[in-house]
Every structure is written in structure tokens, then in C-alpha cells.
C-alpha positions as CSV (number, residue, x, y, z in Angstrom):
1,X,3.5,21.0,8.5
2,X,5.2,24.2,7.6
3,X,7.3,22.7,4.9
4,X,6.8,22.1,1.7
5,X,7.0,18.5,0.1
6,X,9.0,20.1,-2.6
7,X,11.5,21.6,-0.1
8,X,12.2,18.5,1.7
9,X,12.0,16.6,-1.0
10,X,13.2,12.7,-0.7
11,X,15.2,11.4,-3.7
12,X,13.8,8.3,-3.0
13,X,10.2,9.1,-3.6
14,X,9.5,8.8,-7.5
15,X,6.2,9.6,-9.7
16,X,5.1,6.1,-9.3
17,X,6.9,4.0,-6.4
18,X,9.6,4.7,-3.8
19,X,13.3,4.0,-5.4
20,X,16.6,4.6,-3.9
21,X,20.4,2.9,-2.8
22,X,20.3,1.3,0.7
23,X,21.3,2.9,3.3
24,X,21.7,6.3,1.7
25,X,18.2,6.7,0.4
26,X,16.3,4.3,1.8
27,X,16.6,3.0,4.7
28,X,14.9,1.2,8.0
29,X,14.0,4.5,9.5
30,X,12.3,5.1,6.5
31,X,10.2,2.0,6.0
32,X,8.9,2.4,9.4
33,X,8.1,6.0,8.6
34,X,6.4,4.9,5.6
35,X,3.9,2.6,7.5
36,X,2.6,4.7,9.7
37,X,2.3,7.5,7.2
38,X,0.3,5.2,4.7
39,X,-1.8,4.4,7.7
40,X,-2.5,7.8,9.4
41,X,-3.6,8.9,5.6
42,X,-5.9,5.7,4.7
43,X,-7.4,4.9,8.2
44,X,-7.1,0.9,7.1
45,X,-8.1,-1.7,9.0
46,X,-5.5,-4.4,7.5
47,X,-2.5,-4.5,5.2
48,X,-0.7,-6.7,2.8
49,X,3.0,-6.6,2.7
50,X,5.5,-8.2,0.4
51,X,9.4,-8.9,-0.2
52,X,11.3,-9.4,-2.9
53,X,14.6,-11.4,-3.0
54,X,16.7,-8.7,-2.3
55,X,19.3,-8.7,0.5
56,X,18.0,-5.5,2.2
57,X,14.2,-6.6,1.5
58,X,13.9,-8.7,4.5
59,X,15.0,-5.6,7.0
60,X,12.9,-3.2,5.1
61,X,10.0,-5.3,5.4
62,X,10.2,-6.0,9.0
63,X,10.6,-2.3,9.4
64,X,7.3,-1.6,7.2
65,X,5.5,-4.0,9.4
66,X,6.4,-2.4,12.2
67,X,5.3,0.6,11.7
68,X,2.0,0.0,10.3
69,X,1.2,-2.5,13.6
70,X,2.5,0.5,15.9
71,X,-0.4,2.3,14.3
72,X,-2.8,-0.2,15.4
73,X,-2.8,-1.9,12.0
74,X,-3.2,-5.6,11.2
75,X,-0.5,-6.9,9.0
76,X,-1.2,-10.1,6.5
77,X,2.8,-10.8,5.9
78,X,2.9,-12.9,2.5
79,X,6.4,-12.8,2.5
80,X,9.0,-13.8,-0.2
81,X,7.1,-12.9,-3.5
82,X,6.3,-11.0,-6.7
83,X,4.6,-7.7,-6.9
84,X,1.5,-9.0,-8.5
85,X,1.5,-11.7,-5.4
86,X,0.9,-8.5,-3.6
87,X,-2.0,-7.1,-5.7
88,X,-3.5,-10.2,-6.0
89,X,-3.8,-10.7,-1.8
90,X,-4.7,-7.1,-1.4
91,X,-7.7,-7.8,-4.2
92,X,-8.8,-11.3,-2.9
93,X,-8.6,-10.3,0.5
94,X,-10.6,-7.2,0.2
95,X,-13.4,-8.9,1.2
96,X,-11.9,-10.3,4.3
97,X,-10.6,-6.2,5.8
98,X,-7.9,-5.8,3.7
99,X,-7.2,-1.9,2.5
100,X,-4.0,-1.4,1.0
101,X,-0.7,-3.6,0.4
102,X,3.1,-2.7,0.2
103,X,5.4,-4.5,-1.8
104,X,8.8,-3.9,-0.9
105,X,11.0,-3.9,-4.2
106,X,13.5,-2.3,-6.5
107,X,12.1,-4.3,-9.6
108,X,15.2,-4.6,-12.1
109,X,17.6,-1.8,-10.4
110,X,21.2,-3.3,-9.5
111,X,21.6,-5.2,-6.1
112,X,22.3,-1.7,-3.9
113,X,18.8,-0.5,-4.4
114,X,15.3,-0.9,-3.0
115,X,11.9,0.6,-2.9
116,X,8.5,0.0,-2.3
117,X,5.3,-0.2,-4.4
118,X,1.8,0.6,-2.8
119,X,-1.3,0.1,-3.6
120,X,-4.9,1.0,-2.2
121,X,-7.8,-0.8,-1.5
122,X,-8.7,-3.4,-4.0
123,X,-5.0,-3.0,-5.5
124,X,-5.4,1.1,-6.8
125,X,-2.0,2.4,-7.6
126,X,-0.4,5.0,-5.1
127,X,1.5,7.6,-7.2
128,X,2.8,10.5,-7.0
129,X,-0.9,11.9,-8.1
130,X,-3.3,10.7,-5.4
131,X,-1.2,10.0,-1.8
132,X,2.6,9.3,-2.7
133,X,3.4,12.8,-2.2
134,X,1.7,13.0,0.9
135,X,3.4,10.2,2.2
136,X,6.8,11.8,1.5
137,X,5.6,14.6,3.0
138,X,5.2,12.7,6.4
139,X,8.3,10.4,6.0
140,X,10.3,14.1,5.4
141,X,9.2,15.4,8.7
142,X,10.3,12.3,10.5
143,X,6.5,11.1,11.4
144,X,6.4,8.5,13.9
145,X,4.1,8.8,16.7
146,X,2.5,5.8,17.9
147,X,-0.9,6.0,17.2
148,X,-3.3,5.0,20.8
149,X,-4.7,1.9,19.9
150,X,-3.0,-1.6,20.8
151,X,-0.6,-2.6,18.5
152,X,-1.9,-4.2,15.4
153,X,-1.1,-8.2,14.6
154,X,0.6,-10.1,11.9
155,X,-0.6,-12.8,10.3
156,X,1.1,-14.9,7.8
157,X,-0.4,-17.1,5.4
158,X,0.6,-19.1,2.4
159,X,-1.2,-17.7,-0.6
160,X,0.5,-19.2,-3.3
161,X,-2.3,-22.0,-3.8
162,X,-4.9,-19.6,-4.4
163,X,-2.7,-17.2,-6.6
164,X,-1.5,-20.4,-8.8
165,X,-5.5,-21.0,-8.8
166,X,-6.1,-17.8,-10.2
167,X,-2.8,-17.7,-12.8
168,X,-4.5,-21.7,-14.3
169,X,-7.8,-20.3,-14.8
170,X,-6.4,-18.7,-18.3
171,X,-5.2,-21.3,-19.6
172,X,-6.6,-25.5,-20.7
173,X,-3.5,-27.1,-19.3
174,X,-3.9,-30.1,-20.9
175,X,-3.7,-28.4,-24.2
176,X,-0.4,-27.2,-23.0
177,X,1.2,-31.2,-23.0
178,X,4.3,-32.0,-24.3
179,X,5.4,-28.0,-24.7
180,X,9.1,-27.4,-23.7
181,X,9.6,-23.8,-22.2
182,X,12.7,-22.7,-20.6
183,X,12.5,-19.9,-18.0
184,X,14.8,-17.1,-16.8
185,X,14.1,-15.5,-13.4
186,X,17.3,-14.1,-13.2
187,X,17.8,-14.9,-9.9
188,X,14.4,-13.2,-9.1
189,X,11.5,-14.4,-7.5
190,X,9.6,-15.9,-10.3
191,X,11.3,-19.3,-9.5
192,X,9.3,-20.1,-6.6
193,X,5.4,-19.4,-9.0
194,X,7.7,-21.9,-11.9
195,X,7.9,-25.0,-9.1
196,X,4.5,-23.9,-8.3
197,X,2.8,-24.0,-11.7
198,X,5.2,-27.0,-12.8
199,X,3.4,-29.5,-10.3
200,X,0.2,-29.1,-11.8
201,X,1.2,-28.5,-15.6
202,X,2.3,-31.1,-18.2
203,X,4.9,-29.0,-19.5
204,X,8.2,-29.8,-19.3
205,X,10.3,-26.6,-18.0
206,X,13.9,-25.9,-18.6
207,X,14.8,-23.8,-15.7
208,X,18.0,-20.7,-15.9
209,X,19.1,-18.9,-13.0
210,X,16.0,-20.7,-10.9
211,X,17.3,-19.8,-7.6
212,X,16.1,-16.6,-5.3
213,X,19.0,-15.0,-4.9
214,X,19.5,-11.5,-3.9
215,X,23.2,-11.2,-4.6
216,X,22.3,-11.3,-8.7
217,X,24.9,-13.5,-9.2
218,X,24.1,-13.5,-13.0
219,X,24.2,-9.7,-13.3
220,X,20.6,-7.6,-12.8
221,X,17.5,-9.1,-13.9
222,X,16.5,-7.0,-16.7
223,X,16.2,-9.0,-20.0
224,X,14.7,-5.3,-21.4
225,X,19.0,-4.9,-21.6
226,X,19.7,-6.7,-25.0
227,X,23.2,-8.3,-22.9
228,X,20.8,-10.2,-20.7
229,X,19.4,-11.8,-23.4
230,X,22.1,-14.3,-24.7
231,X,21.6,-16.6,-21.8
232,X,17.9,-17.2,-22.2
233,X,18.4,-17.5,-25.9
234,X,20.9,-19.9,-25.8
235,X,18.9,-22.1,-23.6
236,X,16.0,-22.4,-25.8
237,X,18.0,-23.3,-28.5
238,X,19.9,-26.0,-26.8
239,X,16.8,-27.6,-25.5
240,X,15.0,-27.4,-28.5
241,X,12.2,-25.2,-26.4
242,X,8.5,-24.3,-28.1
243,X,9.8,-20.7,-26.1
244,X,11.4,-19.0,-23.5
245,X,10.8,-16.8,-20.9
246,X,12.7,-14.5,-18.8
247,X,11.4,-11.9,-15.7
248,X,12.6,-9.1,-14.2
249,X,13.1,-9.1,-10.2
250,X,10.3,-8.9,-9.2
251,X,8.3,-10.3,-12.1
252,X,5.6,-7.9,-12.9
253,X,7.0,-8.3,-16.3
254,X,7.9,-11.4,-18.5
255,X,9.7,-11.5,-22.1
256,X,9.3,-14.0,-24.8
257,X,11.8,-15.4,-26.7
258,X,10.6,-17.7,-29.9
259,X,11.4,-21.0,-30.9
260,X,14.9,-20.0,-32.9
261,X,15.9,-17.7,-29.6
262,X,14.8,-14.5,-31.4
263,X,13.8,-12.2,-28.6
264,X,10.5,-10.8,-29.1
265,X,9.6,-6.8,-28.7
266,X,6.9,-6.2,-26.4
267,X,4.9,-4.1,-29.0
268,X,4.2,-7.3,-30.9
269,X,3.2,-9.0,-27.8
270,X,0.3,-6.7,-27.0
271,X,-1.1,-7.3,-30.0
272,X,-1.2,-11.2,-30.0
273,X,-2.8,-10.6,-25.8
274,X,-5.3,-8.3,-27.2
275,X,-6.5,-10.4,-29.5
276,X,-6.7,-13.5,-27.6
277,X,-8.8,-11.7,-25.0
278,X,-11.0,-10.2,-27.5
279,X,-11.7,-13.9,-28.4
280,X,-12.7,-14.5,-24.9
281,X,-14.5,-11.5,-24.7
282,X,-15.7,-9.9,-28.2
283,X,-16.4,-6.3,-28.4
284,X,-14.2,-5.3,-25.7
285,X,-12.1,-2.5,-24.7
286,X,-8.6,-2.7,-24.9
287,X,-6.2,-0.3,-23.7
288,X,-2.9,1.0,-25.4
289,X,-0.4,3.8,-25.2
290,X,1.4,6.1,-27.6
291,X,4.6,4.9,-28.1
292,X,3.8,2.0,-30.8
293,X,0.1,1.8,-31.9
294,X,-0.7,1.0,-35.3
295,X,0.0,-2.6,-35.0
296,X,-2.3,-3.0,-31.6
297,X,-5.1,-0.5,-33.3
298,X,-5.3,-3.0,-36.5
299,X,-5.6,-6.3,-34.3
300,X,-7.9,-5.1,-32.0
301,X,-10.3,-3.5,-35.1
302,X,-10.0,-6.4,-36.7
303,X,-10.7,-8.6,-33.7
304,X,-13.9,-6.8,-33.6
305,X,-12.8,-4.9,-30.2
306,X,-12.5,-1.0,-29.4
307,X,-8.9,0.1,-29.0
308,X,-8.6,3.3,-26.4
309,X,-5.9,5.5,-25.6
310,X,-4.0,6.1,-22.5
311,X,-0.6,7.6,-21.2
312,X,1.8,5.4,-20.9
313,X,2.9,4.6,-17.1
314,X,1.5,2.2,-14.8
315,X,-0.6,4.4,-12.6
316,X,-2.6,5.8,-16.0
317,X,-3.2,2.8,-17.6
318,X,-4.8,0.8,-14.5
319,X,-6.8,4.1,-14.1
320,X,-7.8,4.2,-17.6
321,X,-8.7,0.0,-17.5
322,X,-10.8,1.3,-14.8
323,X,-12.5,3.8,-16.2
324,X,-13.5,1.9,-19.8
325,X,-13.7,-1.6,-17.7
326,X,-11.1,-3.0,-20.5
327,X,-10.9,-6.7,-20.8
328,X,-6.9,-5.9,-21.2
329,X,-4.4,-3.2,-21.0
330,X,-0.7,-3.5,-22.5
331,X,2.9,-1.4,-22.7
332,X,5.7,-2.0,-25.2
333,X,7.5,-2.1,-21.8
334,X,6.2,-5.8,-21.0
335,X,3.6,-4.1,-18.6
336,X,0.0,-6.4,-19.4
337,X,-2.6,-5.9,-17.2
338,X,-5.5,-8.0,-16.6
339,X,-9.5,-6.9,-15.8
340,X,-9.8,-10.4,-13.8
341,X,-6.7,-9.7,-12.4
342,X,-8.0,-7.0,-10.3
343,X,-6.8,-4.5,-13.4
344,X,-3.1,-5.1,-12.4
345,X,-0.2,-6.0,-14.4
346,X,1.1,-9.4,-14.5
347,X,4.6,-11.0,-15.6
348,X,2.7,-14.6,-15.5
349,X,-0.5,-14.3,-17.3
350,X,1.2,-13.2,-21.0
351,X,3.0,-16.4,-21.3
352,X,0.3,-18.4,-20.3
353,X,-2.0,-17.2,-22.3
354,X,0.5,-16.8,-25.3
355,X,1.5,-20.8,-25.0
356,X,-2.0,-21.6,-25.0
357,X,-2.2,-19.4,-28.2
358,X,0.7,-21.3,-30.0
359,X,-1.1,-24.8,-29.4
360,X,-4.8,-23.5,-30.2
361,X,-3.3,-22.3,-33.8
362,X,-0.6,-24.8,-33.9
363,X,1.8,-22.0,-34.6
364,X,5.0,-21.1,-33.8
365,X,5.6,-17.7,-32.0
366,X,8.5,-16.7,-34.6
367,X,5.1,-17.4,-37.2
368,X,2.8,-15.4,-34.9
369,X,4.4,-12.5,-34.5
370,X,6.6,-12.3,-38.0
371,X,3.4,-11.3,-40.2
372,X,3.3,-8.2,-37.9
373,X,7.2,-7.8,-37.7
374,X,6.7,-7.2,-41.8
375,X,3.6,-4.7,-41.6
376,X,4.5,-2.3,-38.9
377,X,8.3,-2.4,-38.5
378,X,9.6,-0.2,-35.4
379,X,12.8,0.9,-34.1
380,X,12.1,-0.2,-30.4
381,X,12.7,2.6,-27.7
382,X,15.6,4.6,-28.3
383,X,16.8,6.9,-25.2
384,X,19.0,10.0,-25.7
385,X,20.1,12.1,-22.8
386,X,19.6,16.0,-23.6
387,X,20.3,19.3,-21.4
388,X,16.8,21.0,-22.3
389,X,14.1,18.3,-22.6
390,X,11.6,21.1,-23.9
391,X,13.7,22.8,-26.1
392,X,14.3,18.9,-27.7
393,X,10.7,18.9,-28.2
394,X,9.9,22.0,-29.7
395,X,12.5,21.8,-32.3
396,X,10.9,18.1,-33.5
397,X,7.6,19.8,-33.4
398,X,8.4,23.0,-35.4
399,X,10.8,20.1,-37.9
400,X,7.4,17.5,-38.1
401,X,4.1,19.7,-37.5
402,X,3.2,21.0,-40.6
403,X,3.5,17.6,-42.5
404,X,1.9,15.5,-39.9
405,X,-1.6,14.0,-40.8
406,X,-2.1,14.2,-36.8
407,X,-0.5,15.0,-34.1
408,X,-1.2,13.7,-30.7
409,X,0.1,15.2,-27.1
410,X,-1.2,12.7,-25.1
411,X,2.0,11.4,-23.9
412,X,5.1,13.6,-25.4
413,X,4.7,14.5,-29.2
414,X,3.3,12.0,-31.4
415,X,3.1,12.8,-35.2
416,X,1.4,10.5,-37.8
417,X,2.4,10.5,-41.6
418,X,0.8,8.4,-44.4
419,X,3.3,5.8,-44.4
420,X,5.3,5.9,-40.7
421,X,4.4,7.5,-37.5
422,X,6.7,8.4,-34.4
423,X,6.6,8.9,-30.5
424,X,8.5,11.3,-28.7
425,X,8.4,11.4,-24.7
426,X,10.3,13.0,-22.3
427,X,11.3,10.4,-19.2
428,X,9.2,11.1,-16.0
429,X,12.6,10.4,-13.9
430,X,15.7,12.1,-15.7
431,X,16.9,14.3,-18.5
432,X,15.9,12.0,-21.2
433,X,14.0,11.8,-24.6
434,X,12.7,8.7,-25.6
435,X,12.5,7.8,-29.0
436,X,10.1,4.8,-31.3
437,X,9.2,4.7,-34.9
438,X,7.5,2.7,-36.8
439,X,6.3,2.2,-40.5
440,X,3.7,0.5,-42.5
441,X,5.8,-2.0,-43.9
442,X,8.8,-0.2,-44.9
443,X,12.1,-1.2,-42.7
444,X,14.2,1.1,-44.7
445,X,11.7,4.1,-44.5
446,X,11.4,3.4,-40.6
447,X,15.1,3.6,-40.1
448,X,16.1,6.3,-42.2
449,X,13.7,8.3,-40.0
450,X,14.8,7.4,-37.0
451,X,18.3,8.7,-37.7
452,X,16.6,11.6,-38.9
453,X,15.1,12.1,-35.7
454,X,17.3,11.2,-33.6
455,X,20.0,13.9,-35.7
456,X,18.1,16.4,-34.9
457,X,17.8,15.4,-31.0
458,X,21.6,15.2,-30.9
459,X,22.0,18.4,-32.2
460,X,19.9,20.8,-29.6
């Protein structure tokens, strides 16, 4: 090739997945492209692909398929399903040839977008760092020779018994009886795993927006937006629900809403996983990012596990589980991840394990979580566009530095003071600073410096 990936760069290609509008960005040609590419640099023998509910996801697909199988390459189509349907058949199919899955998805972007999310053998992430790149490279230069082999075959098999297998071996469900739960897919695809779970569960499930259906007719599944909330919350109190749960599109990610309809931040949730898997598991490893900390350090000390520190992003944290063999991984963003889950992220294990939580204790999640609500208060993410992302950060640091008790670069600018501590990050994507503060204890302190901050970001 004689041109650069950087001078033919695809706007479609991001750090960790493929993203883009349909047709502009991404399009059939592509996906075909796409396929053989993944297969002329990995040499598999067999692929997993997936779909999400999306109304360009079947086309994509088909075009994905097709160009893998015109290199030769066996295809196991699971069809409709989540991403972590796709990670779990490229993991528990390893052993039957399988090297490397594609999940075709735009997650929680509106209805005109898709993408795709690949993964190695045994469900490794393909970024940006280790093979994305050189995909775009390929797709850019309009690869697709045939390779000379016969064409590869497709095979599609029904692997939602196994994966609901898998997603009940967390979880007692007879402890579980008599719980009332209302769910939110959004429209998404985390209806279909509900119906699934719900005939061998004695819960009884309220179910929102149930229905696959790629049109989004109840706006954009992502209940990260606090306007996509009131529907969920509203539900649980109506029904009188123990909690409520809501996913994005392709539900990689879940969010919990308490007993009163309060939605719960992420940051809180980590903590409670972590320290239900360091009762499974004492001594473990446990992996968390910068953003929000102190409450996850604390629980996991005094669960008598080993917190360790990773950048924040999908593709670093499933490396770093790897690395340290961590029992459990979790984001602020409502990204867990899950050893025994092949070290992949899943939007159906939290609440599972979380319910199971509530009845061991016999406590409420607004109980749960509200002792740690009190200690370590935080702002949630805050994100403010800016011209200069590195001239943002350098005025924070010269402000901060010389005060800090520590300062950590690990992801952005992290400074730590005796009583609150904050995270800046620049976004990976766009011009953007992102924001979160947190305090021990002290609301007030907590948001006066987060205007402080975020005065000072405003101004360069």
C-alpha cells in the first residue's frame, strides 16, 4: 500500500469500534470490505457474527458475511442479539474453531447510524491499537479480492440456551422469588434475553419498551441521557418494583434505578459488584479507572481484595483484567466486566448479581448505595466542549499542581486533595474535556469545586 492510513483516513473507523451514518459512512461496500480484511489479517478458520435491532443491521450483516465466506471463511450467524451474545459465542465456541466475532452495532447512537465491534480469538478487543487500524487501512484501498479457496459456509445456531445458562449461574434464583423488577430495553435487543430469563426465574417482570424495534420509536436507547430516565422511573414506581432496569441498544450496559425510581450512578454500582465478587472470591483483584475511585478503593480494601488501576476505555480495561486475572472490572459508564465471562463486559450480569444482593442482605438498593452516596459525593461526568484540549489541561494543572497530595496521568489529570479529589480527561473522539469530582463526605465542598473547575475550563 503506498498510502497512509492517516491519509485515507475513514471517519467511520474510531479508537475502539467502527461508527458512522448509513449510507454516508458506512455502508454495504464497506461491511464486505471489512470481512475480508479482518480475515486476510487473522488467517481464522471460523467467525461469529451478530446484529443488532437496527434497520440497516440486517443489510450490513449480510454484507459482513459475505465477505468473510468469499475469503474461504466459515461463518456461525447468531443473528438478532446483544454484543456480549457475540463475545460469549466467540468464547464458548473457541474450542469448537472459532477465531474472532463481529458484532454489527451502533450501541446508543440515534437510528441513522451503525458500526461494528470486533473481537479476536477468545473475545480480545480489536482497537485502534492492535488491528483496527490495519483494517481501515485495507477497507480505504477498496480490498476485495476473493481469496482461492471455496467459499466458506454459514451456519446458524440458536445460542440463547446456553448464553441464559451462563447469565443463571450467578445468581440462586429461587432466592430471587417474589421480586418485582421492571425493565427498559428501549426498544433494543435486551427484550428477547428478558422473555428468555423470565421462563426460568420466579420474578415477576414489568416489561417498558419490550419490543425490538429499530425505528426507536421511544427516542434513542440511552438511559446515560437523564430525559430517558423518566419513563423507567415512573414504571417502578407505579408497580411498586424492588428495581428497575434499563439498557442501551445493544445492551452491553444496564442501569439501575432503586426502589423510589431514584436513578443510580454507575460509580456506586461498581462498588456494590466489587464487593459481591470479592465475597465469591476473597483476595482478588479488582479493576478500576480514574474518573471516580475513592469509593471503589475503600470497598474493595475493606472487602479484603486488591483494587488496581487502569485507563478508562473498554479495550484497556479487558487488557488490564487480563493481565492481573481480576475476578471483576468496572466503569462509572455502566461498563462491568466479568473474569467468567470471558473478561467481557456485560449489561446482564450487574443486575443479577445486584438483585441477588438486595435479597441476601434484605436491603433495599436506595439503602445500599445511600451510605456511599453520603461518604464520597460526586458530580457525575460533566462534558464541556473546548477549542484547545491541551491548553484546557495545562491551565488546570499549573491552577491544581502544587496543592495536590498526588497527581496521577494515567488517564487525563487526576489531582488528589485531603478532602476531595478530581478527574480531568480529554474525550478520545472530539474536542471535549470531561469533568468528575468527588469529596469525602462534603456535598457542598464537592460542588463548589466543580464550578471552580469547570470556571476555569470555560475560560481558556
Amino acid at each position: 500500500m503506498t498510502t497512509s492510513t492517516r491519509d485515507r483516513r475513514l471517519p467511520c473507523f474510531k479508537a475502539y469500534d467502527i461508527r458512522g451514518r448509513v449510507p454516508e459512512e458506512l455502508n454495504e461496500a464497506m461491511a464486505y470490505r471489512v470481512g475480508q480484511a479482518f480475515v486476510e489479517l487473522r488467517r481464522p478458520d471460523r467467525m461469529v457474527v451478530g446484529r443488532d435491532v437496527r434497520l440497516s443491521s440486517r443489510m450490513l450483516s449480510d454484507a459482513l458475511v459475505e465477505g468473510i465466506t468469499s475469503k474461504g471463511v466459515d461463518v456461525v450467524d447468531i443473528g438478532l442479539c446483544g454484543t456480549e451474545m457475540m463475545y460469549f459465542a466467540t468464547a464458548h465456541l473457541e474450542g469448537a474453531g472459532v477465531e474472532g466475532g463481529i458484532m454489527v452495532t451502533a450501541s446508543h447512537n440515534p437510528s441513522d447510524y451503525n458500526g461494528m465491534k470486533i473481537v479476536g480469538q477468545g473475545a480480545r478487543p480489536v482497537h485502534g491499537g492492535n488491528g483496527l487500524a490495519e483494517i481501515e487501512a485495507l477497507v480505504a484501498d477498496g480490498y476485495l479480492a476473493t481469496g482461492p479457496s471455496p467459499r466458506g459456509h454459514v451456519k446458524r445456531p440458536f445460542i440463547m440456551p446456553e448464553y441464559v445458562e451462563h447469565l443463571l449461574g450467578y445468581v440462586d434464583t429461587s432466592a430471587l422469588s417474589g421480586m418485582t423488577i421492571v425493565t427498559n430495553p428501549g426498544n433494543g435487543g435486551a427484550g428477547l434475553v428478558v422473555d428468555a430469563l423470565e421462563k426460568q426465574m420466579p420474578v415477576r417482570f414489568v416489561k417498558l419498551h419490550h419490543e425490538p424495534d429499530g425505528r426507536f420509536p421511544h427516542g434513542v436507547p440511552n438511559p446515560l441521557l437523564p430525559g430517558n430516565r423518566s419513563a423507567t422511573a415512573d414504571a417502578v414506581r407505579v408497580a411498586g418494583a424492588d428495581l428497575g432496569v434499563a439498557w442501551d441498544g445493544d445492551f452491553d450496559r444496564c442501569f439501575l434505578f432503586d426502589e423510589t425510581g431514584a436513578f443510580i450512578e454507575g460509580y456506586y454500582v461498581v462498588g456494590l459488584l466489587a464487593e459481591e465478587m470479592l465475597r465469591r472470591e476473597p483476595g482478588a483483584k479488582i479493576i478500576y479507572e480514574p474518573r471516580l475511585t475513592w469509593n471503589t478503593i475503600e470497598m474493595v480494601q475493606r472487602a479484603g481484595g486488591q483494587p488496581v488501576l487502569s485507563r478508562t476505555g473498554h479495550a484497556y480495561i479487558k487488557d488490564s483484567m487480563r493481565t492481573h486475572d481480576a475476578a471483576y472490572g468496572g466503569e462509572m459508564s455502566a461498563h462491568h466486566y466479568f473474569r467468567d465471562f470471558a473478561y467481557c463486559d456485560s449489561g446482564m450480569i450487574p443486575w443479577l448479581l445486584v438483585a441477588a444482593l438486595m435479597r441476601r442482605t434484605g436491603k433495599r438498593l436506595s439503602q445500599l448505595v445511600a451510605e456511599r452516596q453520603a461518604r464520597f459525593p460526586c458530580s457525575g461526568e460533566i462534558n464541556r466542549e473546548v477549542s484547545d484540549v491541551q491548553r484546557t489541561l495545562d491551565r488546570v494543572q499549573l491552577q491544581y499542581a502544587a496543592d495536590a497530595l498526588a497527581v496521577d496521568t494515567t488517564d487525563g489529570l487526576s489531582f488528589e486533595f485531603e478532602d476531595w479529589r478530581f478527574n480531568l480527561r480529554p474525550s478520545n473522539t472530539e474536542p471535549v474535556i470531561r469533568l468528575n469530582v468527588e469529596s469525602r463526605g462534603d456535598t457542598a465542598l464537592m460542588q463548589r469545586k466543580t464550578e471552580e473547575i469547570l470556571r476555569l475550563v470555560d475560560a481558556t
